[in-house]
C-alpha positions in Angstrom: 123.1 10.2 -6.0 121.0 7.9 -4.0 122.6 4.1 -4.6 119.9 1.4 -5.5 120.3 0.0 -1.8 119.6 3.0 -0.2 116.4 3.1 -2.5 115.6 -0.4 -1.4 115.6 0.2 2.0 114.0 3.0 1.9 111.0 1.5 0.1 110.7 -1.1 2.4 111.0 1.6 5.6 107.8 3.3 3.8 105.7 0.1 2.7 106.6 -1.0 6.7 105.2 2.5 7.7 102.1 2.0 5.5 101.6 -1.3 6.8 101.7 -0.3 10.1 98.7 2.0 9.5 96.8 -0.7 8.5 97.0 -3.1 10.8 96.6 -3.3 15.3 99.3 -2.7 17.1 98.9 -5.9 19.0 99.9 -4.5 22.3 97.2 -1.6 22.0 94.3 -4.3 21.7 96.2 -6.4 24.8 97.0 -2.7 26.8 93.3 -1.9 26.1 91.8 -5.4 27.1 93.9 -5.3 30.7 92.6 -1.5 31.1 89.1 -2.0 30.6 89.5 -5.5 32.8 91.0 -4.1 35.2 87.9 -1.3 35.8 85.5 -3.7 36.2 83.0 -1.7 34.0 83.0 -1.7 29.8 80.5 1.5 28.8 79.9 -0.3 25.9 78.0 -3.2 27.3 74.0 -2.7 28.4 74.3 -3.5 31.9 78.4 -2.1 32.0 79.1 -3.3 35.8 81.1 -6.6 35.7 82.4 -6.5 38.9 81.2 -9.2 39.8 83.0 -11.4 36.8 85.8 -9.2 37.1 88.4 -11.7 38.5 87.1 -14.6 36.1 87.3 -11.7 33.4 90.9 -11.2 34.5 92.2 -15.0 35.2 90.5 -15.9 31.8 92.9 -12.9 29.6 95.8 -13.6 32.2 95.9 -17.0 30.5 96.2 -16.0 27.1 98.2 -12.4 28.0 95.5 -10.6 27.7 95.1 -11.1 23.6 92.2 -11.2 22.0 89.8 -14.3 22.4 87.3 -13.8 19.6 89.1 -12.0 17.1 91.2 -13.4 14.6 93.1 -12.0 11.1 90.6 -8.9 11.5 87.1 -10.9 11.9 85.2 -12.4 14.5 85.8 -16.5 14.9 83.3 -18.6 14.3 83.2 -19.5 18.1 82.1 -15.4 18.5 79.4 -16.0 15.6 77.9 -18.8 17.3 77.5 -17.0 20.9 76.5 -14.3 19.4 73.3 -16.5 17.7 73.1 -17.9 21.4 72.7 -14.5 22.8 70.2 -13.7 20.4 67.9 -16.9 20.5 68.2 -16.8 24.7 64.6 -15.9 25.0 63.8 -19.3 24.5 66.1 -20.1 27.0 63.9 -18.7 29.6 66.2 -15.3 29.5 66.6 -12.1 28.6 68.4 -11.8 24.9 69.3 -8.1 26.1 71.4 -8.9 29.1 73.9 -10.1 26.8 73.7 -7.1 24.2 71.2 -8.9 21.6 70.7 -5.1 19.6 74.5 -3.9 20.3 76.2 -6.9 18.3 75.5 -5.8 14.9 76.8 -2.2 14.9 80.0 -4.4 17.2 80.4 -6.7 14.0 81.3 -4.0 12.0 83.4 -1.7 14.3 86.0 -4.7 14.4 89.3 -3.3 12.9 88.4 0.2 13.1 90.6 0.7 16.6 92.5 -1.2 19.1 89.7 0.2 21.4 87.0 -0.8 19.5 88.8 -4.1 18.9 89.3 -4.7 22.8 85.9 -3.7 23.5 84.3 -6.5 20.8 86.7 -9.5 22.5 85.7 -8.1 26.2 82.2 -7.4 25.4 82.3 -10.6 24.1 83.9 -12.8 27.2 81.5 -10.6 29.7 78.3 -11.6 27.9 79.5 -15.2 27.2 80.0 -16.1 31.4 77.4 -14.1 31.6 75.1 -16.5 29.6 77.0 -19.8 30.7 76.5 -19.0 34.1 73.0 -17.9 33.8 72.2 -21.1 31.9 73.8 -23.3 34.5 73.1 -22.2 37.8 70.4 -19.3 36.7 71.0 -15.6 37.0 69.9 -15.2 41.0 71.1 -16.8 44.2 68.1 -18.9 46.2 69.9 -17.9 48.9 69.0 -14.2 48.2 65.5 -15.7 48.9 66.2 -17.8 52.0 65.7 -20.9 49.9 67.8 -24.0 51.0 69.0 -24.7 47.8 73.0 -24.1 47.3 74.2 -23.5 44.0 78.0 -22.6 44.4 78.6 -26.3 44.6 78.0 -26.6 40.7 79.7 -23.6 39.5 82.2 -23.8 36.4 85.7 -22.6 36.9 84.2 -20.1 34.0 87.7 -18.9 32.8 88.8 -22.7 32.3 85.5 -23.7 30.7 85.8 -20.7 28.2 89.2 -21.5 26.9 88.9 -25.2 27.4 85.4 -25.5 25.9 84.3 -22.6 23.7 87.2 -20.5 22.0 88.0 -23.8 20.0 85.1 -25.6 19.9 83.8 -26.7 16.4 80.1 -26.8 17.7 79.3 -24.2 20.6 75.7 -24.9 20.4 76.5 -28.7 21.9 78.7 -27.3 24.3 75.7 -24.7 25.4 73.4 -27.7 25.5 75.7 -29.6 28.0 75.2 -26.8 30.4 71.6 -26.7 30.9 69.7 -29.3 33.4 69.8 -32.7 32.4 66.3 -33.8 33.2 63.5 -34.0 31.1 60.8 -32.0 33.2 63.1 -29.0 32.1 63.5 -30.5 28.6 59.7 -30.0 28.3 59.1 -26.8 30.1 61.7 -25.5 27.7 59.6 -27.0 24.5 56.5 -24.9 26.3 58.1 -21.8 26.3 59.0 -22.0 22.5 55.4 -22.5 22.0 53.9 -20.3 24.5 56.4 -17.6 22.9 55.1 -18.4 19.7 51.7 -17.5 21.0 52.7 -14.7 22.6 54.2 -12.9 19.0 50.8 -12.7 17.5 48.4 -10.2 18.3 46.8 -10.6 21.4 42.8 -11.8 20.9 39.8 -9.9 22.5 38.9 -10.2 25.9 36.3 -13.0 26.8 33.3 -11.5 27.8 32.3 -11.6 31.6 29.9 -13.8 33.4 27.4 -13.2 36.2 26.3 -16.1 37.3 28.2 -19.6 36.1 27.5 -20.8 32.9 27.0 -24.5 32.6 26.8 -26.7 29.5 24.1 -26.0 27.5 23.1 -22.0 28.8 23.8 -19.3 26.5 27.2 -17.4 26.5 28.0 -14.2 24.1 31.6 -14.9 23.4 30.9 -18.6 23.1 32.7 -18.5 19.5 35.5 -16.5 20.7 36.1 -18.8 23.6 36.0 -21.5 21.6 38.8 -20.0 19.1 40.9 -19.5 22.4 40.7 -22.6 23.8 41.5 -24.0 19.8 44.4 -22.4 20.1 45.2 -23.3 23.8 45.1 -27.0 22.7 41.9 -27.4 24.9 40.0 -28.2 22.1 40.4 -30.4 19.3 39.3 -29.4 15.5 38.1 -26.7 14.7 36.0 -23.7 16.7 32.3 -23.3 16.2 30.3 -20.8 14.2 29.2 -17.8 15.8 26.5 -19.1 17.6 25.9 -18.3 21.5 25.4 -21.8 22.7 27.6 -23.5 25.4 27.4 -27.0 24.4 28.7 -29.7 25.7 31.7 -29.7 23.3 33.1 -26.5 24.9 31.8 -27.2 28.3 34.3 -30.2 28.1 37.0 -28.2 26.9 36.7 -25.7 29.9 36.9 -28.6 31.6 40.3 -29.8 30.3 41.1 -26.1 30.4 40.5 -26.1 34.3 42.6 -28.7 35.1 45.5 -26.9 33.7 45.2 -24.2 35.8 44.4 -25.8 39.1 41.1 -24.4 38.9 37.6 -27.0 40.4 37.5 -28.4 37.0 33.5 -28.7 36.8 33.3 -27.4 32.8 31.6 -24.1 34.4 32.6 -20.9 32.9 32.9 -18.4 35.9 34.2 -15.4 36.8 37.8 -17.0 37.6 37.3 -19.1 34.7 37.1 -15.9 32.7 39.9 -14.2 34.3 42.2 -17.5 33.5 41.2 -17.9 29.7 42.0 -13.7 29.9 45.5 -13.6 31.0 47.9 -12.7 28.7 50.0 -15.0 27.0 53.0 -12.8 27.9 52.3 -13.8 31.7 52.2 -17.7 30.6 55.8 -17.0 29.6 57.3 -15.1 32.5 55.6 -18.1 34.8 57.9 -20.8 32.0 60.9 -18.3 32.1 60.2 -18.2 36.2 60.2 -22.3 36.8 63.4 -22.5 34.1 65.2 -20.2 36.3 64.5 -22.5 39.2 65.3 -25.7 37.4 68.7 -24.5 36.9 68.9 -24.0 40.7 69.0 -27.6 41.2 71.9 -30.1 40.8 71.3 -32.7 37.9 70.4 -35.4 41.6 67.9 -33.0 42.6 66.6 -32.2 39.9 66.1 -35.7 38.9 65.0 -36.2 42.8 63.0 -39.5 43.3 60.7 -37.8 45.5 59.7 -34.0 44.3 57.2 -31.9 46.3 55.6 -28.9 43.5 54.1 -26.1 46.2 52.1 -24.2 43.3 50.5 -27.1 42.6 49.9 -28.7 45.8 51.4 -31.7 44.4 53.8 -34.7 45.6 55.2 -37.2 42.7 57.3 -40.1 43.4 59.8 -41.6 40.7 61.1 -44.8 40.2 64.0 -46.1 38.7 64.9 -44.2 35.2 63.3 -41.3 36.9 60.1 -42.7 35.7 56.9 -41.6 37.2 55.5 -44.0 40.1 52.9 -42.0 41.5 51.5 -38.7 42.5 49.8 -37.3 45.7 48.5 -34.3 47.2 49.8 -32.4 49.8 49.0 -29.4 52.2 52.1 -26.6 51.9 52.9 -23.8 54.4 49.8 -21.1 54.4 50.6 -17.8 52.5 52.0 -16.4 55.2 55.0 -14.2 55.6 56.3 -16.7 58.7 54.7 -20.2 57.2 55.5 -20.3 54.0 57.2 -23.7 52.9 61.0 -22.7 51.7 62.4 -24.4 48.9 64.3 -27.0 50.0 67.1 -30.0 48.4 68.1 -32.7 51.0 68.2 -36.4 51.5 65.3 -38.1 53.5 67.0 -40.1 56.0 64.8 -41.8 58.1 61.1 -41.8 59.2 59.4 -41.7 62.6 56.1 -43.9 62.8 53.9 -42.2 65.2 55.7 -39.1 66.2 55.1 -36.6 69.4 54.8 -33.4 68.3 57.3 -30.7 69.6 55.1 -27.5 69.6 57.3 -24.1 68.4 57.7 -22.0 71.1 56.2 -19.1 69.0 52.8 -21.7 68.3 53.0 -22.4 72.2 53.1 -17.9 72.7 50.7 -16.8 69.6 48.5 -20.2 69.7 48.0 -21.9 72.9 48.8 -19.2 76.1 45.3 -17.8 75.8 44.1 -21.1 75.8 46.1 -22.4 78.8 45.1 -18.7 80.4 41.8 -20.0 80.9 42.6 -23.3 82.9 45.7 -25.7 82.6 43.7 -28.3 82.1 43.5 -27.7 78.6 46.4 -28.9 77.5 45.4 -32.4 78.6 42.4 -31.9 77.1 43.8 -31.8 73.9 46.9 -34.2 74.2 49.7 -32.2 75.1 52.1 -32.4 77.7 55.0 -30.8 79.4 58.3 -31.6 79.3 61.7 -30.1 80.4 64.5 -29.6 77.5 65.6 -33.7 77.5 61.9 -34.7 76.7 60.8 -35.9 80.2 57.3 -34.4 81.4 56.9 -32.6 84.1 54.0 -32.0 86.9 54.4 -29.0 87.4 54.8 -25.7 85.7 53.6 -22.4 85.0 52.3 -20.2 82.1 55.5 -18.0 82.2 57.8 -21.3 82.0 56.5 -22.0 78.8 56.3 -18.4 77.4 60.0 -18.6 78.2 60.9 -21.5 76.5 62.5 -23.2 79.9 59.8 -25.9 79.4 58.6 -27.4 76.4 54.7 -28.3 75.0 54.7 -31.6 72.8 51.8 -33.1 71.5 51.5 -36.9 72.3 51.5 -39.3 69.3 48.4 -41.0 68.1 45.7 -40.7 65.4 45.2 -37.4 66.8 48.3 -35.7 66.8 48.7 -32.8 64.5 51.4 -34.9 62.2 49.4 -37.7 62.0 50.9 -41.4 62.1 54.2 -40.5 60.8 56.9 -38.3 59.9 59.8 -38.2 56.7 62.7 -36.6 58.1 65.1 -34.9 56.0 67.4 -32.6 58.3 67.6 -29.2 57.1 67.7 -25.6 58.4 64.0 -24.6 58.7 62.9 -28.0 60.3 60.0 -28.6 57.7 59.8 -32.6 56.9 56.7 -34.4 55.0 53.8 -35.8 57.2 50.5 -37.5 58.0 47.8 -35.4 59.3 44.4 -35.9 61.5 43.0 -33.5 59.1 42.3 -35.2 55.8 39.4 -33.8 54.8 41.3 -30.7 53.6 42.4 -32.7 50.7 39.4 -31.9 49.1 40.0 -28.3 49.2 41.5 -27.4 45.5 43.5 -24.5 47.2 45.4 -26.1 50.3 47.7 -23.8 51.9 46.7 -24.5 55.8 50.1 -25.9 57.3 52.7 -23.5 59.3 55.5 -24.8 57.1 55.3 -28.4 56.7 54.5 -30.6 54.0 51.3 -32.8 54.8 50.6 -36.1 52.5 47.5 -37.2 51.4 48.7 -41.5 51.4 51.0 -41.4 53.8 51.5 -45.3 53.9 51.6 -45.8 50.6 54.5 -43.0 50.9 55.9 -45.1 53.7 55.6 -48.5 52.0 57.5 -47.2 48.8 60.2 -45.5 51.3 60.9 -48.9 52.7 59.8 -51.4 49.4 63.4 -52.6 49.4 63.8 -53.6 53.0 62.1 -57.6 53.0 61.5 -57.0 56.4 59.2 -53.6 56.0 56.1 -54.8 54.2 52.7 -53.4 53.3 51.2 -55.2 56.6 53.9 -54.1 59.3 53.9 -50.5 57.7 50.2 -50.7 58.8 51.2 -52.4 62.3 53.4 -49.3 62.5 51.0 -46.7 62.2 48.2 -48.0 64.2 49.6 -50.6 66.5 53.3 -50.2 66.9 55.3 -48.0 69.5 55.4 -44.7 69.9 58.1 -42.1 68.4 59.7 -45.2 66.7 62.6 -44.1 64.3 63.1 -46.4 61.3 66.5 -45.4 59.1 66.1 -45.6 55.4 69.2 -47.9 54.2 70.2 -45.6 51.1 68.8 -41.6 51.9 66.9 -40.5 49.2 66.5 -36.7 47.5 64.1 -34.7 48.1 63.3 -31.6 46.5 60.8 -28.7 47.6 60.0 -27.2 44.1 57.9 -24.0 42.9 56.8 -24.0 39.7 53.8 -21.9 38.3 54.5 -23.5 35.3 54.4 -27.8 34.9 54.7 -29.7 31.5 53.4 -33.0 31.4 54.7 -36.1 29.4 52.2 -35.7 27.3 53.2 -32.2 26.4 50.3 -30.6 28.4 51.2 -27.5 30.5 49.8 -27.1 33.9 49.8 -23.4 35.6 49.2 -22.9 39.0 48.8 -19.4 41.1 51.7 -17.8 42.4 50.8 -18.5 45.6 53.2 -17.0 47.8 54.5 -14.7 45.5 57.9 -16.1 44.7 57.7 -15.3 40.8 57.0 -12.2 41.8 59.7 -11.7 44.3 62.0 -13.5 41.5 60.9 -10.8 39.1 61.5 -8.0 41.2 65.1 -9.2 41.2 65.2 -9.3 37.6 64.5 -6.4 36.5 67.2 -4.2 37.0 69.8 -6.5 35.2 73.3 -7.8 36.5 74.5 -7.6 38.7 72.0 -9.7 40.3 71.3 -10.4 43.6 74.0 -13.0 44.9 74.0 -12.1 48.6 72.6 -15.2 51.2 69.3 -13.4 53.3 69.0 -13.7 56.6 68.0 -17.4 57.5 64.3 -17.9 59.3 63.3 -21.6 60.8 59.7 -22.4 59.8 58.7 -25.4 60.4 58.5 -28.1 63.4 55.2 -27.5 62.5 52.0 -28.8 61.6 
């Protein structure tokens, strides 16, 4: 006969057994978590390669031996919940919701409990997709240096594994905590807002293309779809109220919204409709938000100095603003950027102005002095004088005598000697980087009229250059409007002034500019850089991290 003890303990054996059955083995979930770590790749995921977090991936488990993050008594934390609606809502971010599984989570909710392995795979998916996203949204998802950019971003990266377990597996709001990642500067702020709208827009269904022009239409001709492109620019925010009736008339009304409408997108805002003017009103709302997602990957580039730089050079938009104290806006000017040019494109660019040079020589490139001025010099060596240049050896001291083939070689140098004249004008702002491109003057003002102006080899030319200078130097007593003036026109050559506190500058591109006002400005992409920022997107991560190969550009005009 079986004693009542025996039956005790062997109920409790079986209800032990039972339970077992029920419940995770918590060393499967951990054996499964190091195993799937320790490939680098989780099928699962939509873009399963995470070599590139792998190590993060693996110090972040290490801490916690390898248990589960995101998983607790059989459900998802709230902390998971919350990331997940992060994931999902990251279009507004300027990314790509599906980079961090937006349509694999639900069917993921469910599978929790099922299996250790489906258990593991729900905590790792989960810790991939969140550095995934808190990387993306801090530094953005591709390296400038991929694109020869001077910009460095490993300076500002989070020790990811601390900031998860420090930060987000406990944290009672992880939307703030998400929030404290992103750029802290208003311009982003409000490109952000645009992109909610402009995304907005984009979810309806798309309107009817404008009809074409032949010849421009001013105010007061006839135009077909004059009701239709009164209902688009109604909806663009270029005109207030409501759109007209279906007549054909242009008026005055809409010409003035075109006109409002052209400013926006850096087109001769004369309230004409023409054939560009068509082809802007015409492009797909969709595109307005890849040029927003574009300029918020940038932004994230920058560190929260730069991007809040006092002095911040838009290429796009041809466009120089300077900012005063509370990063409130003191001025803008235009400027002339590198031509669209494989070799003179202007780079972007963070650095700290140093010091200006008031009536600078010129120190031609050796590839200007071989492409630009041999076949000129070919013809007689007198036309170097001609033109103000000179010859100097490499410590800057001219030289009588020389040849053609010298200078091909490099062994002597061509400057260009300072004066109203010279290619960089009265003066030059020097800050030091890699690709020797600085702001300057120019002899050649009337291209600031142009509404395109891509004519330099690299550098950055200013419209107001002593206005530029005199807010440079406004805190020095000694430096006032009046000797700023003696400096440019009067005062010695090549004369090197250093700025007492260097101030940031940043070389910026964005296709896509919000004003205070809430207005968005779109510019061309003119050398391709969303596009080249694209390409790198599309595949998914692993993005491209690698540096490129380094080019100098400027020391140019």
């Amino acid at each position: 006969m079986t004693t009542f003890p025996s039956r005790f303990a062997l109920c409790c054996a079986l209800a032990l057994l039972l339970a077992s059955g029920c419940r995770q083995p918590p060393q499967a979930v951990e054996s499964q978590i190091h195993k799937d770590v320790s490939s680098g790749h989780l099928s699962v995921l939509k873009w399963p390669d995470f070599s590139d977090y792998q190590s993060l991936v693996s110090a972040f488990y290490s801490q916690r031996n390898f248990a589960p993050a995101w998983i607790a008594n059989g459900a998802p934390t709230s902390q998971a919940r919350q990331l997940i609606d992060a994931f999902n809502g990251s279009d507004a971010k300027g990314l790509n919701p599906q980079d961090y599984d937006k349509s694999r989570w639900p069917d993921r909710l469910k599978s929790i409990g099922g299996s250790p392995a489906a258990n593991a795979q729900f905590d790792l998916a989960m810790t991939v997709c969140a550095m995934r996203y808190i990387s993306d949204l801090h530094i953005g998802r591709v390296n400038p240096r991929h694109f020869d950019f001077g910009i460095d971003v490993d300076q500002k990266k989070y020790d990811l594994p601390q900031f998860l377990s420090g930060q987000v597996v406990s944290a009672g709001d992880v939307g703030a905590v998400l929030a404290s990642v992103e750029p802290q500067s208003d311009e982003y702020r409000r490109a952000e807002a645009a992109l909610r709208t402009y995304l907005a827009l984009a979810a309806k269904p798309a309107p009817a293309a404008l009809p074409a022009v032949g010849a421009p239409v001013g105010a007061g001709g006839n135009y077909a779809g004059a009701a239709q492109l009164a209902a688009r620019l109604q909806m663009l925010g270029d005109l207030d109220g409501n759109p007209a009736g279906g007549n054909q008339s242009y008026d005055a009304r809409l010409a003035q919204a075109v006109k409002a409408f052209q400013l926006r997108h850096g087109l001769p805002n004369d309230g004409k409709l023409t054939a560009q003017t068509i082809a802007e009103l015409n492009t797909p709302l969709g595109q307005r938000v890849r040029q927003l997602d574009d300029t918020l990957e940038r932004w994230r580039w920058l560190s929260d100095t730069y991007a809040n730089a006092p002095i911040f050079v838009n290429l796009p938009e041809f466009a120089l603003r300077a900012y005063g104290p509370g990063h409130k806006l003191d001025f803008m000017m235009a400027v002339i950027v590198g031509k669209a040019l494989e070799d003179k494109k202007t780079p972007l660019i963070e650095r700290e102005m140093r010091y200006i040079v008031f009536r600078p020589y010129w120190n031609v490139p050796i590839s200007i002095v071989r492409n630009e001025l041999l076949r000129h010099i070919a013809a007689g060596k007198g036309y170097l004088a001609a033109h103000n240049f000179e010859v100097t050896n490499q410590q800057g001291e001219p030289v009588a005598s020389w040849t053609p083939h010298e200078l091909e070689q490099g062994t002597l140098m061509v400057r260009e000697k300072p004066g109203p004249k010279n290619s960089l004008g009265l003066v030059k702002f020097m800050f030091p980087n890699e690709y020797d491109i600085y702001l300057h003057s120019t002899s050649a003002a009337e291209l600031f009229s142009r509404t395109k102006r891509d004519f330099s080899h690299g550098c950055v030319r200013v419209a107001d250059p002593a206005k530029l200078a005199e807010w440079l130097l406004r805190d020095d007593p000694e430096w006032t409007p009046a000797k700023v003036q003696e400096a440019l026109n009067q005062g010695p050559d090549n004369h090197t002034v250093n700025l007492k506190t260097p101030v940031p500058v940043a070389i910026f591109y964005a296709t896509a500019w919000v004003e205070e006002n809430g207005k968005v400005y779109f510019f061309e992409d003119l050398y391709g850089y969303d596009r080249q920022l694209d390409d790198a997107l599309k595949n998914g991560p692993p993005y491209p991290q690698a540096p490129a190969e380094k080019k100098k550009t400027g020391d140019t005009a």
